[in-house]
C-alpha positions in Angstrom: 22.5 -9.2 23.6 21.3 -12.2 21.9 23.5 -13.4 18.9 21.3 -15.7 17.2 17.9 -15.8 16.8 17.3 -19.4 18.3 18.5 -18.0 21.6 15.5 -15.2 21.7 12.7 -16.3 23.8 8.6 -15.6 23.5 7.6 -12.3 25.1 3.4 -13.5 25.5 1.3 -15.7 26.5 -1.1 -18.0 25.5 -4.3 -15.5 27.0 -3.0 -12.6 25.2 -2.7 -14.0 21.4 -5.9 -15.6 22.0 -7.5 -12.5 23.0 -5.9 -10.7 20.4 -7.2 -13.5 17.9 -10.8 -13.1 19.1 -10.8 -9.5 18.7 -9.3 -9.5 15.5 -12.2 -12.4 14.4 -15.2 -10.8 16.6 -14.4 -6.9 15.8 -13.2 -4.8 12.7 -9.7 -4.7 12.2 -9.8 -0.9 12.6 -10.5 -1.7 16.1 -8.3 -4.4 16.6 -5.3 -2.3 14.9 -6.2 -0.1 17.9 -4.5 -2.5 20.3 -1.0 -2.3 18.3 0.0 0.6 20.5 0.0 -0.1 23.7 1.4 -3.3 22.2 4.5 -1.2 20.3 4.8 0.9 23.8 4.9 -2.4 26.2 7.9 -3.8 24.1 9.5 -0.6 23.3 10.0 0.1 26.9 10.5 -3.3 28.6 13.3 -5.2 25.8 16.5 -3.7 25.5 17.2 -6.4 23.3 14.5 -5.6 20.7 15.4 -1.7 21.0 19.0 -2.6 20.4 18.7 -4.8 17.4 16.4 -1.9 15.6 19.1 0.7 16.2 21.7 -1.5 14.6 19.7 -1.9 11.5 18.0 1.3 11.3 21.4 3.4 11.3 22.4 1.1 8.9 19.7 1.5 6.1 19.3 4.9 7.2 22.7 6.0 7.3 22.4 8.1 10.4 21.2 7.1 14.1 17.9 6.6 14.7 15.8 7.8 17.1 13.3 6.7 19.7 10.3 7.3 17.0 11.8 5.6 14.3 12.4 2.0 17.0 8.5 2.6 17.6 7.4 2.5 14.2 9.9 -0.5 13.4 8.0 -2.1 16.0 4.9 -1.1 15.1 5.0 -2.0 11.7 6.2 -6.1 13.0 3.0 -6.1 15.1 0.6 -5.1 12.6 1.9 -7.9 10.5 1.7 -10.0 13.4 -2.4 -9.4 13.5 -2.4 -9.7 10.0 -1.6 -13.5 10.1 -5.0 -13.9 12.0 -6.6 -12.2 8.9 -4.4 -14.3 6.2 -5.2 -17.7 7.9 -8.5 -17.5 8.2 -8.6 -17.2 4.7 -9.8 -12.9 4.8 -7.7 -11.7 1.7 -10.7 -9.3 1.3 -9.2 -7.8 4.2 -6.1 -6.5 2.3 -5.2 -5.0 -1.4 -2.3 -6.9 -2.6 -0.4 -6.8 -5.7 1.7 -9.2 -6.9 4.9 -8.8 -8.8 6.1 -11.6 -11.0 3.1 -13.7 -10.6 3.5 -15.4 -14.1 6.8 -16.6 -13.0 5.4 -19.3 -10.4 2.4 -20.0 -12.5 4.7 -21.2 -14.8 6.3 -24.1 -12.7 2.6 -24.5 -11.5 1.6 -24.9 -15.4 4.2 -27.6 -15.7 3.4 -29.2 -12.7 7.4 -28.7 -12.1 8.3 -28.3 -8.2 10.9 -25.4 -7.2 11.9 -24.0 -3.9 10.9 -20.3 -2.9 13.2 -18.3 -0.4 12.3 -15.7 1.2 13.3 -13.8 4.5 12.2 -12.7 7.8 11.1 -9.4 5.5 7.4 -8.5 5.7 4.6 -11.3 5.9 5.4 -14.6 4.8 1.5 -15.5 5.6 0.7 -13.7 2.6 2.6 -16.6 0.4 1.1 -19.2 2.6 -2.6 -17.5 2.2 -1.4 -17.8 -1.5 -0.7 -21.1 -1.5 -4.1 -22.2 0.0 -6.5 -19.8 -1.5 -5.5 -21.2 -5.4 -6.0 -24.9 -5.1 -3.6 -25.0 -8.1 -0.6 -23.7 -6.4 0.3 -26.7 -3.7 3.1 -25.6 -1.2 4.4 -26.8 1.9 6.5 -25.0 4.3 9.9 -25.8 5.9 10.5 -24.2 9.2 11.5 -24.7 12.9 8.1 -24.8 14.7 9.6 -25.0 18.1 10.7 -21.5 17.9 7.8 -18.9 18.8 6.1 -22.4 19.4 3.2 -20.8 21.8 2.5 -18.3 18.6 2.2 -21.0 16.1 -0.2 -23.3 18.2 -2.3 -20.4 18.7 -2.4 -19.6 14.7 -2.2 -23.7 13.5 -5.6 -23.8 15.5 -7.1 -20.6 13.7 -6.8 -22.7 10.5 -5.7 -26.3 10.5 -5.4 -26.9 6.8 -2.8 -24.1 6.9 -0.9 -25.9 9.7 -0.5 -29.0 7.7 1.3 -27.5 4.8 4.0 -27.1 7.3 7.3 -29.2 7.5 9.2 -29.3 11.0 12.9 -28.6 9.8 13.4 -30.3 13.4 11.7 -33.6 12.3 14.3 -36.1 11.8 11.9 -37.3 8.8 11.8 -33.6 7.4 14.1 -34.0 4.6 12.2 -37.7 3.9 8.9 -35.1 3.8 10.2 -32.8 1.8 11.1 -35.3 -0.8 7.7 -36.8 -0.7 6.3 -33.8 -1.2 8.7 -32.5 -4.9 7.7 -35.9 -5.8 4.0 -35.0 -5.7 4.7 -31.7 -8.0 4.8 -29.2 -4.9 6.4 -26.4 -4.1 9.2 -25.8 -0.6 9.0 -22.3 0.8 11.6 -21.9 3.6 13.3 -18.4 5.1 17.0 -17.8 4.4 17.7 -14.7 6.3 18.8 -17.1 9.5 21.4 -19.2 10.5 21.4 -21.3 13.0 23.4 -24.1 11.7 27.0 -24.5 11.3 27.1 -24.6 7.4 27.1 -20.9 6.6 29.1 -18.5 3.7 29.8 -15.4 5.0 28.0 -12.4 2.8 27.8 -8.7 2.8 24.4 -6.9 3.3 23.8 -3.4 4.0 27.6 -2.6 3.7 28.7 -5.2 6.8 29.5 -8.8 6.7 26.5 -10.9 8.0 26.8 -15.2 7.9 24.3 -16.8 5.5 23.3 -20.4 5.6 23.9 -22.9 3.1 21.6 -25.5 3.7 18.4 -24.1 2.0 20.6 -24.2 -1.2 22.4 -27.4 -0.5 18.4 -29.0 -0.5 17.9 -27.4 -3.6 21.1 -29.6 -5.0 19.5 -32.2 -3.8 16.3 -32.3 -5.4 17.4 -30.5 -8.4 15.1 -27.6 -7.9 15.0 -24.2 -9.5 14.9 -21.5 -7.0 12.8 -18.4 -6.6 13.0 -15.6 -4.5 9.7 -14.0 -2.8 9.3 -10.9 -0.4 6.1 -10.1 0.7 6.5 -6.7 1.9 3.6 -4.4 4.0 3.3 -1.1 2.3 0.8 0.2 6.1 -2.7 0.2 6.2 -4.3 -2.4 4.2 -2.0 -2.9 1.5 1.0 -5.4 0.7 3.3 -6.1 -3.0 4.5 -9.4 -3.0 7.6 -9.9 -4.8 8.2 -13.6 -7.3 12.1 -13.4 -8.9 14.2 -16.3 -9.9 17.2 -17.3 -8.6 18.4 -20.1 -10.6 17.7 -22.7 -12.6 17.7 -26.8 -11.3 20.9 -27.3 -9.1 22.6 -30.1 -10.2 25.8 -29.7 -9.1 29.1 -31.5 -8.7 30.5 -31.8 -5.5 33.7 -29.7 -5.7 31.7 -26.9 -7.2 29.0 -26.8 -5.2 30.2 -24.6 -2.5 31.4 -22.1 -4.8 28.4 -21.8 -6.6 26.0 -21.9 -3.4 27.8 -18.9 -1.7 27.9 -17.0 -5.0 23.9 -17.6 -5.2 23.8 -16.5 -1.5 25.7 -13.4 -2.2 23.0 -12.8 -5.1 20.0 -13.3 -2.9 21.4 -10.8 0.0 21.6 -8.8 -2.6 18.1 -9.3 -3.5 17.1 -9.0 0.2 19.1 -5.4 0.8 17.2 -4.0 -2.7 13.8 -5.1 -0.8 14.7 -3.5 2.4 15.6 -0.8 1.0 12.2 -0.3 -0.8 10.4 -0.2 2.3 13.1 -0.7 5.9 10.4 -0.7 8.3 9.8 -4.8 7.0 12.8 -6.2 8.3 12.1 -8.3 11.6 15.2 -9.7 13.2 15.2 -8.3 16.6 18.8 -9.7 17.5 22.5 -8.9 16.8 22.2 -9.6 13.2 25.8 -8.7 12.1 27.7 -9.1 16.0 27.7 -5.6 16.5 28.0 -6.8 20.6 31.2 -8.9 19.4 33.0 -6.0 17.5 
């Protein structure tokens, strides 16, 4: 089974998310939601891997071994998400009913015109943050990720919306740092995903009662930049609606060297602790289809 998630590989093609684009642009979404089950059955009998990875976690925030039904609505629940990007970057928000939890906090930094970074995880929709971000001209973020991974998904999506694409930052660009810099100096915000880690700077931490590794370099950017940090979890409650979640972290990290790891993997502990109270508010939003904690090594 795949150990980390860099190794997983696309399971589509370039025809199919299109199609599944146009129908969710030239039809109701009622009827495009019709296509998430064949889509949930195609994946829940052809990838072990997928299958395997939601048992792992399910019996872990469930406490007892799931079954075949629950593994289909874990999947089911990651597709539906997956059309309602289409609806978020095309700038639909009429679409959904969203609350937002904590929304004072980042209008505050916005206020101030003070930058911070905002974590979140591979834990319901991060679109609805970005949609966020370019629906209220006053909140300016950019986005730090590897576009390489799930590339053929995010060329399809980049062309729904091109505005949306250029808030991103390549974390593989050798100028991303340089870019990221460039854009605190200009009073935005960094949004990156620190459930992953695919680097070899990591703390090891403990979520849902097993040791998982966390990485360290979404903090040790933070040091850099002196930035305060918030937390965000956008989760999908089914059907139309979704709570997004705004929490700080810390304040600026301005940090000397010798205490700096110390304090990063006590902040990581604190945010996988903030991650398991989330998944435990709604489990079906986690999507990291791989061996998350090495069950296949143990």
């Amino acid at each position: 089974m795949t150990r980390t998630w860099s190794e997983s590989k696309e399971r589509s093609n370039t025809f199919t998310l299109k199609l599944i684009c146009w129908l969710a642009l030239h039809t109701s979404r009622g009827f495009a939601r019709i296509l998430l089950y064949p889509i949930t059955l195609y994946f829940l009998m052809t990838s072990p891997r997928v299958r395997k990875a939601s048992v792992n976690y399910l019996r872990r925030v469930y406490s007892k071994s799931p079954g075949l039904n629950d593994v289909a609505k874990h999947i089911f629940w990651f597709a539906a998400t997956i059309l309602d990007r289409v609806y978020f970057i095309t700038d639909q928000p009429d679409q959904f009913e969203i609350e937002i939890f904590g929304n004072d906090i980042l209008d505050g930094y916005t206020k101030d015109r003070r930058s911070c970074m905002l974590l979140g995880a591979h834990l319901g929709s991060f679109e609805a943050l970005r949609s966020l971000g370019i629906n209220r001209s006053n909140l300016k973020l950019k986005v730090m990720m590897y576009h390489e991974h799930n590339a053929m998904m995010m060329r399809v999506l980049d062309s729904l919306n091109p505005k949306l694409a250029a808030s991103i930052i390549n974390l593989a660009d050798d100028n991303a740092l340089l870019k990221m810099k460039e854009a605190v100096d200009q009073g935005e915000h960094i949004g990156m995903l620190a459930d992953r880690c695919s680097e070899e700077k990591f703390c090891n931490c403990e979520l849902l009662g097993d040791p998982v590794r966390m990485p360290t370099g979404p903090l040790s950017i933070a040091c850099i930049i002196h930035a305060p940090v918030l937390l965000f979890f956008p989760l999908y409650l089914g059907k139309n609606k979704y709570a997004l979640y705004i929490e700080e972290l810390s304040g600026p990290l301005d940090l000397a060297r010798n205490k700096r790891d110390r304090v990063i993997a006590d902040l990581m502990q604190k945010y996988t602790d903030r991650l398991e109270h989330y998944i435990r508010i709604s489990p079906l939003n986690w999507f990291n289809f791989y061996d998350y904690w090495a069950d296949e090594e143990n």
